[in-house]
N, C-alpha and C positions, 0 to 999 in steps of 0.2 A: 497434653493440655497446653506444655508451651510453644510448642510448635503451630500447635492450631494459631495460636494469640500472635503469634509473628506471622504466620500468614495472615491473617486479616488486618494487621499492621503493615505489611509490607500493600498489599491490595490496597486499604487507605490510603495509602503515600504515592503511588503509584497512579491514583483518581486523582490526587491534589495536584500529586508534580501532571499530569496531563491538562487537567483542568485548567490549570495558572498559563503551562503552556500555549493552549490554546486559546485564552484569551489576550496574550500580548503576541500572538504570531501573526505576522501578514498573510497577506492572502498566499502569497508565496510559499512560505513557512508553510500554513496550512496542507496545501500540495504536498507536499512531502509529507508534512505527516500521516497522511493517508498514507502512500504511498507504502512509507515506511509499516504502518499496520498492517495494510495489508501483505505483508511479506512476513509482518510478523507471524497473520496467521496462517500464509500458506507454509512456513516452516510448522509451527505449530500440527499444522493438517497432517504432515509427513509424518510426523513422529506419533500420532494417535495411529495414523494408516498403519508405519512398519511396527507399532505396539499392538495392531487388532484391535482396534478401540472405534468402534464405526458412528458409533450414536455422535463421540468425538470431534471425530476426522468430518462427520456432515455439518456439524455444526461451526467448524473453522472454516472449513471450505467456503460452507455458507456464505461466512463472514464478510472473505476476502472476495466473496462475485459482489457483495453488497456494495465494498468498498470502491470495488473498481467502478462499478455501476455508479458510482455517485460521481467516482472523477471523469465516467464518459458523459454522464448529463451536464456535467459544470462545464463541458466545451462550447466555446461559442465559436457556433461553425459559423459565421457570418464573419467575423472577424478575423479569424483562423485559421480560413482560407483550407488551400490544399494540405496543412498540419494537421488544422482539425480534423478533419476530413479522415487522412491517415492514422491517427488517431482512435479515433474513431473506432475504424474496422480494426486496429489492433487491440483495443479494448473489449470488442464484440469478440472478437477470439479467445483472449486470454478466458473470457468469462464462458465461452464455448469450452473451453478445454479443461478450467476448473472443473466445470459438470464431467464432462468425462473423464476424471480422475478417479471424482467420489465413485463414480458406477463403475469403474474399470478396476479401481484398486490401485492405481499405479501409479509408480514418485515421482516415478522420470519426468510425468507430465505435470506436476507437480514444480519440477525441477528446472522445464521447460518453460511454464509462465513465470518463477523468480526471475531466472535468466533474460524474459523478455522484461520484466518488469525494472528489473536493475539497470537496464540498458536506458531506457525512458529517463530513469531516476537519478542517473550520471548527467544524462543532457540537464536534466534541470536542474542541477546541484550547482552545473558551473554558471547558470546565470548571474545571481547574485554578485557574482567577481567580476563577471564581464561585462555587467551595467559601471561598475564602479570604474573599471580602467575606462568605459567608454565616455564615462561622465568627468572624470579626470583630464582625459584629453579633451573634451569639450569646452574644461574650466581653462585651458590653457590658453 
């Protein structure tokens, strides 16, 4: 019984601190936080997969082609140029590859779109810093 009531207190808190989040995060901020969930749920996938948990594992999987699929739609390939572009088709894959995880059963590949997705999510972590020294030295 208490256990249940901290779970469903920790889940409230969890909705809050997201919700608040997302309402004072930039568009930038935002990027990431995808980014970041979906990774949450491809770990998540991995661990229903090597638990044999499949109803699970399709429904995190799910999740994270959803997620991706939103940050490949939020690309503005006009502006974007040959980023978006590459982009793009790395997105179409990762969500290509998702699918054949759920059907394959396998982490590696699992293991192989975090890996690709961390890479993505490193580049864009360091902007934020790298606008500021550029605007720094602009102010000079």
């Amino acid at each position: 019984m208490v256990k249940s009531r901290m779970k469903s207190a920790l889940s409230q808190y969890k909705s809050v601190s997201v919700k608040s989040g997302v309402e004072d995060a930039t568009p930038h901020r935002l990027v990431q936080m995808l980014m970041e969930g979906a990774l949450d749920k491809i770990a998540a996938a991995k661990g229903h997969m090597l638990r044999s948990e499949p109803a699970d594992k399709g429904r995190f999987i799910s999740w994270a082609i959803s997620i991706i699929s939103g940050l490949q739609s939020s690309l503005d390939m006009e502006a974007g140029g040959e980023l978006s572009r590459n982009l793009d088709d790395l997105y179409d894959y990762m969500v290509r590859r998702l699918g054949e995880a759920g059907l394959k059963n396998d982490p590696a590949i699992l293991d192989e779109v975090s890996s690709l997705l961390l890479e993505v999510k490193s580049a864009w972590d360091v902007i934020p810093a790298q606008l500021d020294t550029e605007n720094r030295q602009t102010a000079l």
